[in-house]
C-alpha positions, 0 to 999 in steps of 0.5 A: 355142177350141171345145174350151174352149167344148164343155168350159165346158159339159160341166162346168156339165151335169154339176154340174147333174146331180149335184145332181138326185135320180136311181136309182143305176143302172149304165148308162154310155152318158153315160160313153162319150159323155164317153170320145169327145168326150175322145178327140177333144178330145185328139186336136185337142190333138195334131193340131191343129183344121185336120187334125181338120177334114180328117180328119172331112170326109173328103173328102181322106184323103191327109191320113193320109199325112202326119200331123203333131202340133202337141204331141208325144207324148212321155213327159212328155205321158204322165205328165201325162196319168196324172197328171191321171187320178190326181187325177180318182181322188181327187177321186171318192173324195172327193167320193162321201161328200157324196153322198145314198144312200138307198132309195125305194119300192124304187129306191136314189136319189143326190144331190149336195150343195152340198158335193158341186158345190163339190168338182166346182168344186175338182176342175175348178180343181185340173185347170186348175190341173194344166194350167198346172204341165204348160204350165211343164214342158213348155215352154209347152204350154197347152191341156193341161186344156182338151184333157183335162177330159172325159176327166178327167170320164170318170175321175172319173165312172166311178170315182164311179158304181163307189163310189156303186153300191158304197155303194148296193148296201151300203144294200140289203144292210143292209135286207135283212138288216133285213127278214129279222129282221123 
């Protein structure tokens, strides 16, 4: 359950970022942060949320000794989990034209769009979505889209801020190009 509620909110904050007006800029602390919340949350997908607790308390370490996963990782979990980063691939490649890229005193600037959140909703749906076919294949392992999202975030996000600083640094290139002629 609180995997489910870190990730409800991860998502509302990154669609409210995307639709602010921003510098292109390649800093990539956010992406990280989102790297280890997903790596933990996948990490209580596999264990379970009791032998995180005990593991991060740290108070008995034994727990290490006698590791047990509550969702085997098998083949299947790891073709699901590329799957799923194929798809936070596209969804970036499609999403990034309905950026606004444009320069300001000097600075290149990003924003979102209406259609821009509209396809960030799609893209979480169709990955919830992604989780229910695994669930069925699988045997009934639910909680699969919830203990991916942010590592679906991270994906898709690092592949969107690679396309929309490509696209910036393009738009800087024609200008100076512009400003030679001149």
């Amino acid at each position: 359950m609180t995997s489910s509620l870190v990730t409800l909110v991860v998502v509302i904050l990154v669609i409210a970022k995307q639709l602010k007006k921003k510098p292109v800029k390649a800093d990539y602390k956010g992406l990280f942060i989102l790297l280890a919340v997903g790596l933990v949350q996948l990490a209580e997908y596999l264990l379970g949320e009791k032998q995180i607790k005990q593991l991060v308390d740290g108070k008995d370490l034994s727990v290490l000794n006698h590791l047990t996963f509550e969702h085997l990782v098998t083949a299947h979990l790891i073709i699901a989990i590329l799957g799923s980063f194929v798809l936070a691939f596209v969804m970036a490649f499609i999403r990034v034209p309905t950026f606004k890229i444009w320069k300001e005193d000097g600075i290149i600037y990003k924003q979102g769009t209406w259609l821009s959140a509209l396809l960030w909703i799609i893209s979480i749906s169709l990955h919830l979505g992604y989780d229910q076919i695994v669930a069925h294949a699988t045997g009934g392992n639910s909680g699969f889209g919830s203990a991916t999202t942010a590592l679906y975030l991270f994906v898709s996000l690092g592949m969107q801020r690679v396309l929309y600083n490509y696209r910036g640094s393009k738009i800087m290139e024609k200008i100076g190009d512009l400003e030679k002629k001149l």
